[in-house]
C-alpha positions as CSV (number, residue, x, y, z in Angstrom):
1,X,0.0,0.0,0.0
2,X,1.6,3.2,-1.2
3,X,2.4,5.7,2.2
4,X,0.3,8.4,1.1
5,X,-2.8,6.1,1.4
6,X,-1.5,4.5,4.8
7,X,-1.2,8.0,6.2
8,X,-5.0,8.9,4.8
9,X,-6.3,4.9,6.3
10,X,-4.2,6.0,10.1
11,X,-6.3,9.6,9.7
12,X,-9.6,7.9,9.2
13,X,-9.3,5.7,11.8
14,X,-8.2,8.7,14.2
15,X,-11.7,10.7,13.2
16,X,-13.6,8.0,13.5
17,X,-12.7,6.7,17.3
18,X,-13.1,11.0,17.7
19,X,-16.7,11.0,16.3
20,X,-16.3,12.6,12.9
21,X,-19.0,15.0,12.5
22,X,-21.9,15.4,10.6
23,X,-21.0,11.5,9.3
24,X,-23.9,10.4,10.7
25,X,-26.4,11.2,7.8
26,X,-26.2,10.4,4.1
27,X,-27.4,12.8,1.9
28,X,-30.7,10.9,1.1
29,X,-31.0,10.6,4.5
30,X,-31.3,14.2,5.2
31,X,-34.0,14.8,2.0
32,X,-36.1,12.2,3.2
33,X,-36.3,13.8,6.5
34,X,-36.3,16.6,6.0
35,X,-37.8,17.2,2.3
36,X,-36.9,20.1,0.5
37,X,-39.4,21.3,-2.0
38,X,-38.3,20.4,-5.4
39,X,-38.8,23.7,-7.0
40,X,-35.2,25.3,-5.6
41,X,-33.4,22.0,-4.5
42,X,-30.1,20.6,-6.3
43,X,-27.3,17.9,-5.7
44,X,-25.3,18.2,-2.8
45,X,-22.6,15.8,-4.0
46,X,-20.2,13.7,-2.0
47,X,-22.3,13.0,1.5
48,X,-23.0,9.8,0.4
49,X,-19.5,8.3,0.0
50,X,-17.7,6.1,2.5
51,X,-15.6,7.1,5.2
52,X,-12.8,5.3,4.3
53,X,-12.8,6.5,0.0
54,X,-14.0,10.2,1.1
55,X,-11.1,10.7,3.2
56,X,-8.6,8.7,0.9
57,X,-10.0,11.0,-1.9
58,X,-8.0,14.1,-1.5
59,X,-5.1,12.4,-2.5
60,X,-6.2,10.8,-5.2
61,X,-7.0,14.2,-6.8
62,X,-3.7,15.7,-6.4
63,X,-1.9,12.9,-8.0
64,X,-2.6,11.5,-11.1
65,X,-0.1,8.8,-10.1
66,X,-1.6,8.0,-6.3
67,X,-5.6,7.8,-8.6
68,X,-3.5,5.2,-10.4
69,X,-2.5,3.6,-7.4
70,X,-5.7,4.0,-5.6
71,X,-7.5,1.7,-8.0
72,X,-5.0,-1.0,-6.5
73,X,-6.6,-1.1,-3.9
74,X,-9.7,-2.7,-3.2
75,X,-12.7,-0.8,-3.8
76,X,-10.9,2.4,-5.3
77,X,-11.5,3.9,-8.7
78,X,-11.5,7.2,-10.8
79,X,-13.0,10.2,-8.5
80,X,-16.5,10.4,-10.2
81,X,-16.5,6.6,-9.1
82,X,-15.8,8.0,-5.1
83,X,-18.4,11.0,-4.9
84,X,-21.8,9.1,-4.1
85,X,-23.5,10.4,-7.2
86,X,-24.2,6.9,-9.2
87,X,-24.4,8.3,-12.4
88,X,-21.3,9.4,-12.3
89,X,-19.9,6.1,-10.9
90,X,-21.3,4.0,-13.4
91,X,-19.9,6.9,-16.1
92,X,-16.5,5.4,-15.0
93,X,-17.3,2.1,-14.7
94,X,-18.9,2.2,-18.1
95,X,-15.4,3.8,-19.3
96,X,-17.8,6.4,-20.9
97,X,-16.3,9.4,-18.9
98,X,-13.9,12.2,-20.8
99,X,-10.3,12.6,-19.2
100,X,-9.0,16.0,-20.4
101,X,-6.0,18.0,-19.1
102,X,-7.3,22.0,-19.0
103,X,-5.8,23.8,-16.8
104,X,-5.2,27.2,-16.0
105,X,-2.4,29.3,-13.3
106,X,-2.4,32.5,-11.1
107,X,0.8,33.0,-8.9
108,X,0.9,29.9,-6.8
109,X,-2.6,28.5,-7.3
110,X,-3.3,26.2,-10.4
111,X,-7.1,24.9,-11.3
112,X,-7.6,22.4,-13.7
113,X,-10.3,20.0,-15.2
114,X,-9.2,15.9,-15.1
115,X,-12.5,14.4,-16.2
116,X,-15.9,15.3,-17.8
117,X,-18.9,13.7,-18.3
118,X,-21.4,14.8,-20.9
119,X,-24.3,12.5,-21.5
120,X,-27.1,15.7,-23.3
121,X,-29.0,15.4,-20.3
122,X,-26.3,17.0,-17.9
123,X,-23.0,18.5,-18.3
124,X,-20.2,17.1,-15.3
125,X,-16.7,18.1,-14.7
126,X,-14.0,16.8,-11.7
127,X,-12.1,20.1,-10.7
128,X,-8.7,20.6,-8.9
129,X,-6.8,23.2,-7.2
130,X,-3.5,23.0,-6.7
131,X,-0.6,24.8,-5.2
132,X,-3.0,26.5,-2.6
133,X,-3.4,23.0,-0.2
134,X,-2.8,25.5,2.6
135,X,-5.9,27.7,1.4
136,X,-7.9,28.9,4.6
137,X,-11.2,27.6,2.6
138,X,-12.6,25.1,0.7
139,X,-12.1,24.8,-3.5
140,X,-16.2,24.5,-3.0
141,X,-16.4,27.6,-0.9
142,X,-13.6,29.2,-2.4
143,X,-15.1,29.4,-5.9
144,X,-17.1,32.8,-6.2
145,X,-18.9,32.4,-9.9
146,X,-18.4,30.1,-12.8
147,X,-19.0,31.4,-16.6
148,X,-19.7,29.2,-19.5
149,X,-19.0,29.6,-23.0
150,X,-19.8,26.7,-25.7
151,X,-18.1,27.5,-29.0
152,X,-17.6,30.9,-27.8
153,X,-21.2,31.6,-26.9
154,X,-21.8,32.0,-23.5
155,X,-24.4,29.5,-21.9
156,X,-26.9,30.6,-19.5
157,X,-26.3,27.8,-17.0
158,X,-25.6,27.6,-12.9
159,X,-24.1,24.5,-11.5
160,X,-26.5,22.3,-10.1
161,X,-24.1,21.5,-7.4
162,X,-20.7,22.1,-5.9
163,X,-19.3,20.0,-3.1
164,X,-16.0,17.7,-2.9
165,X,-15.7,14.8,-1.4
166,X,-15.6,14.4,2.5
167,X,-11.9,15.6,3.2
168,X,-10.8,16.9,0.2
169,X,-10.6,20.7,0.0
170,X,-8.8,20.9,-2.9
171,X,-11.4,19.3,-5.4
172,X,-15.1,19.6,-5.9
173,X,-17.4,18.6,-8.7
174,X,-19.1,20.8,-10.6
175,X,-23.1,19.5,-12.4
176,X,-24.5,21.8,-15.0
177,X,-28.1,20.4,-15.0
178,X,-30.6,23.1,-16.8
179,X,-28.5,22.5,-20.2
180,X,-31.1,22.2,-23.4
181,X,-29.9,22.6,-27.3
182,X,-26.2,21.7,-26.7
183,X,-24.3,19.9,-29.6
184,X,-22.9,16.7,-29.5
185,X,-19.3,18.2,-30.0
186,X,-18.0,21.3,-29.0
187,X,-15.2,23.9,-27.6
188,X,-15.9,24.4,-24.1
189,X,-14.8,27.7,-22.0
190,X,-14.7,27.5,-18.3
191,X,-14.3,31.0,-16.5
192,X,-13.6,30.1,-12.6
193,X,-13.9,33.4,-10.5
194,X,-12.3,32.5,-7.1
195,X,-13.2,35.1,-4.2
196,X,-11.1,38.4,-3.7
197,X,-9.8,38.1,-6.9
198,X,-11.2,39.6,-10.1
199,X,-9.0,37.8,-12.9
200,X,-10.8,34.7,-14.1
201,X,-9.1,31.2,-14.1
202,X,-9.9,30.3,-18.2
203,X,-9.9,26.5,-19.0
204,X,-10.5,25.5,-22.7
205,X,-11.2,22.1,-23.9
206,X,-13.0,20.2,-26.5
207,X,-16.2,18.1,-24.9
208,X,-18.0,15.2,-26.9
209,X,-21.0,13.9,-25.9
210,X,-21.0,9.5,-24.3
211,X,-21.2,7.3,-27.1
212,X,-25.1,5.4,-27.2
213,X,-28.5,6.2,-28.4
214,X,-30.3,7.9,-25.6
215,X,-33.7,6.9,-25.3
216,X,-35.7,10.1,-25.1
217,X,-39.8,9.7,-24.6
218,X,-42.3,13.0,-25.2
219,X,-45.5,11.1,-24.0
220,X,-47.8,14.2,-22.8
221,X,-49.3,11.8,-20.4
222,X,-51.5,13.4,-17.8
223,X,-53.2,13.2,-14.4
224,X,-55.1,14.4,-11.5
225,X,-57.0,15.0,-8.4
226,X,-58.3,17.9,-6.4
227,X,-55.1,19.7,-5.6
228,X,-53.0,19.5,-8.8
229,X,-52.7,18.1,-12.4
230,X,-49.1,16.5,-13.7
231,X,-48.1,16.0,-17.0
232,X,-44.8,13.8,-18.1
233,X,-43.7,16.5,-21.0
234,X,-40.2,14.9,-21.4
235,X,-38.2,11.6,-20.2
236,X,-34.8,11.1,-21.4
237,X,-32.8,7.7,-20.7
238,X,-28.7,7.6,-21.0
239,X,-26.0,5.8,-20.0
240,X,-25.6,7.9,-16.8
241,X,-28.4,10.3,-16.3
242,X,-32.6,9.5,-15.9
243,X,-34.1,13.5,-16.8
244,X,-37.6,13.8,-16.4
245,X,-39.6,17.0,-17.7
246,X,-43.1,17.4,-15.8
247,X,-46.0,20.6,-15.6
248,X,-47.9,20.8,-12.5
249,X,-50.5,22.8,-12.0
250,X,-52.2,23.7,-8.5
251,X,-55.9,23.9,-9.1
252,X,-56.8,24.8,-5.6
253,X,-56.0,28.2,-4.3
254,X,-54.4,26.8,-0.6
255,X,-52.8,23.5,-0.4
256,X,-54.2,21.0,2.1
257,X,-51.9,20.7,4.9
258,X,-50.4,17.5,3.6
259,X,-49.0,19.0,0.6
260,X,-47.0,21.5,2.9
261,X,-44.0,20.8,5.3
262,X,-45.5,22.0,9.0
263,X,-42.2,23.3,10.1
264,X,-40.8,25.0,6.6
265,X,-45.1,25.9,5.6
266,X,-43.3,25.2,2.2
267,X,-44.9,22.8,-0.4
268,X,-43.5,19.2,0.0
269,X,-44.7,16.8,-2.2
270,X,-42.3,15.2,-5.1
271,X,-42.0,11.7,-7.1
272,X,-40.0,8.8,-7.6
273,X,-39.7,6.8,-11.0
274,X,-39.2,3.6,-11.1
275,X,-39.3,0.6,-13.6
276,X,-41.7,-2.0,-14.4
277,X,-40.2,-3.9,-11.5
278,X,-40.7,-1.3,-8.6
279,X,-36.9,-0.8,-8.4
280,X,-37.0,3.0,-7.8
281,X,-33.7,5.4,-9.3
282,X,-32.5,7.7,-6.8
283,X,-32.5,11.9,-6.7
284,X,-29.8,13.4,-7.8
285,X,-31.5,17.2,-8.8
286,X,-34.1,19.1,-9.5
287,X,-35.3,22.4,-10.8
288,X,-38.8,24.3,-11.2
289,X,-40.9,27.2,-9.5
290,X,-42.6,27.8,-6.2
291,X,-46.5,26.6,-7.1
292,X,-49.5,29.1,-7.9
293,X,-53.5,28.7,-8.6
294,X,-54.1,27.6,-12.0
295,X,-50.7,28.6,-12.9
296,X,-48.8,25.6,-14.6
297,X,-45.2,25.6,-13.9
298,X,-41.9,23.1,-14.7
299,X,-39.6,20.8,-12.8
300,X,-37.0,19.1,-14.2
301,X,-35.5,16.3,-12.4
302,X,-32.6,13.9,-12.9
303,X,-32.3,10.7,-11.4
304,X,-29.2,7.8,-11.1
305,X,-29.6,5.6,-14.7
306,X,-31.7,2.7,-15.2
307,X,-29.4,-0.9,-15.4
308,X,-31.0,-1.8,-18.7
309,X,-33.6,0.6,-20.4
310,X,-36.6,-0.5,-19.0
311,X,-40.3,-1.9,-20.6
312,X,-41.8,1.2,-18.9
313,X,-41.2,4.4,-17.0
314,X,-43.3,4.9,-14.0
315,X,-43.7,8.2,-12.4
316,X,-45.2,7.9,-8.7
317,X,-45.9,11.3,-7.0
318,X,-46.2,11.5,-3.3
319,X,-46.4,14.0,-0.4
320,X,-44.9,13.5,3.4
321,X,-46.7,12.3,6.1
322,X,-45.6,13.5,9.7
323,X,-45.7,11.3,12.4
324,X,-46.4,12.9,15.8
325,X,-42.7,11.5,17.0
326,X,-40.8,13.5,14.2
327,X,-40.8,10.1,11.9
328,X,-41.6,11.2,8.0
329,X,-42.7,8.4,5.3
330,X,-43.5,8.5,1.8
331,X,-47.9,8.6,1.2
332,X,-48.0,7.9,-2.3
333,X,-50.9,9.5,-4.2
334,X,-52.0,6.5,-6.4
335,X,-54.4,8.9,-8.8
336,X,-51.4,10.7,-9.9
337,X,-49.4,7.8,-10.6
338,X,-48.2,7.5,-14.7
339,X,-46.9,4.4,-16.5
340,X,-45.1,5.5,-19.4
341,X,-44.1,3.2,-22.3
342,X,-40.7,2.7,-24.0
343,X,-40.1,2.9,-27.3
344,X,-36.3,1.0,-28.4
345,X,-35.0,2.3,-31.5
């Protein structure tokens, strides 16, 4: 085992009989408990990743040699397979990710991009700083504003989410979700604003979208009930990425109460989407609008990928039901439900 990695194992162990904290949750966790209203939520990448590979990870992105010598070891791979998103980890083990070498330098601190991924539905890139490991911040904190420019045009995107693995402040990963009309090849500009300092960091590289058909469905299915209608505008299948396009429209003027959180008086309801076997994908963001009486607005979600493209796409709304202990469970709303066919070219 190469002493870098040792070092990172003895540091683990040392948190853990400390009582690392905020360990205790994953990510999903935390949603499910506390839900979030999917109009304003996205990714928060990383919390769901072991201990042992999150604090390993910092290492890893330094060196291209220790990643080499990282997937030695048991359990180790690329960084997009060490982040808890599963999209991303199957992007690597599918070998369908994009290594690229963009870098840019100011005085002592050096950014670069080491690996994208670029599936149509969403846009991912592994970032690194280097020279600044003594930074009083975070690479995730530290970064003020990020520009995009495709073929020299700028694109009108915000990541989806920015946060490194557990114990590596010198990385992060960036998801560009809300992406529509992009090529399938083109020049990519990346424009990294850091804070107190007004000179972008300007990475260029070329960015091809993953081999494979995607599967992409425009079914206009629809549903409803008293409180709202949904319609399945969009569902697009790829290698690493489930995105699913839906309209809701609230056709009451006040939500009943179990449509709204009762600590946040925000709306909490959402769905999952499963296959014709139940087996449900999990969250990875969303994006959409605060609700309004007979006002039909968006949400965009994207999921983990299916294993296999599936017979059927089943959309399952639900809302939260409080238990008088603090406990929250799923209370799925069976009229909304939608079973959408697939089409295999």
């Amino acid at each position: 085992m190469p002493d870098q990695v040792r070092q990172r194992l003895e540091e683990t162990y040392a948190h853990i009989e400390a009582g690392l904290p905020g360990m205790g949750q994953t990510t999903e966790f935390k949603r499910r408990k506390k839900p979030a209203r999917p109009w304003g939520r996205f990714t928060v990448a990383a919390a769901s990743a072991a201990v042992l590979s999150a604090c390993i990870l910092g290492t890893a992105f330094v060196s291209p040699t220790m990643a080499q010598s990282l997937k030695q070891v048991p359990g180790m791979g690329h960084v997009f397979n060490l982040i808890g998103d599963l999209g991303l980890q199957t992007a690597d083990e599918k070998g369908i990710l994009q290594a690229t070498l963009a870098e840019a330098s100011q005085e002592n601190t050096k950014l670069k991009i080491s690996e994208i991924v670029f599936d149509g539905a969403r846009l991912s890139m592994a970032l690194e700083r280097e020279g600044d490991a003594e930074a009083s911040e975070p690479l995730a904190v530290q970064l003020a504003k990020t520009e995009l420019l495709v073929d020299g045009k700028p694109l009108e995107a915000k990541p989806g989410s920015l946060g490194g693995p557990i114990g590596s402040a010198n990385a992060t990963v960036m998801n560009f979700t809300d992406i529509k009309g992009m090529p399938d090849q083109f020049d990519l500009t990346v424009k990294l604003y850091l804070q107190g300092n007004e000179k972008p960091f300007e990475l260029v590289t070329p960015v091809t979208k993953t081999a494979g058909q995607n599967v992409v469905l425009k079914p206009g299915a629809q549903a409803e009930n008293e409180v709202l209608r949904l319609r399945v505008d969009k569902v697009e299948i790829t290698p690493s990425t489930v995105a699913v396009e839906t309209t809701y429209t609230q056709l009451v003027d006040k939500l009943p109460a179990n449509y709204v959180d009762p600590v946040t008086s925000v709306q909490a309801f959402d769905y999952d989407v499963t296959d014709g076997q139940g087996r449900a994908l999990e969250f990875i963001s969303g994006q959409g609008e605060t609700l309004a009486a007979n006002q039909p607005r968006e949400l965009r979600t994207l999921f983990t990928p299916f294993a296999e493209v599936p017979e059927k796409v089943v959309i399952k709304p639900y809302v939260y039901k409080h238990s008088s202990d603090g406990g929250v469970q799923k209370e799925y709303l069976s009229e909304l439900e939608l079973s959408i066919p697939v089409t295999k070219k």
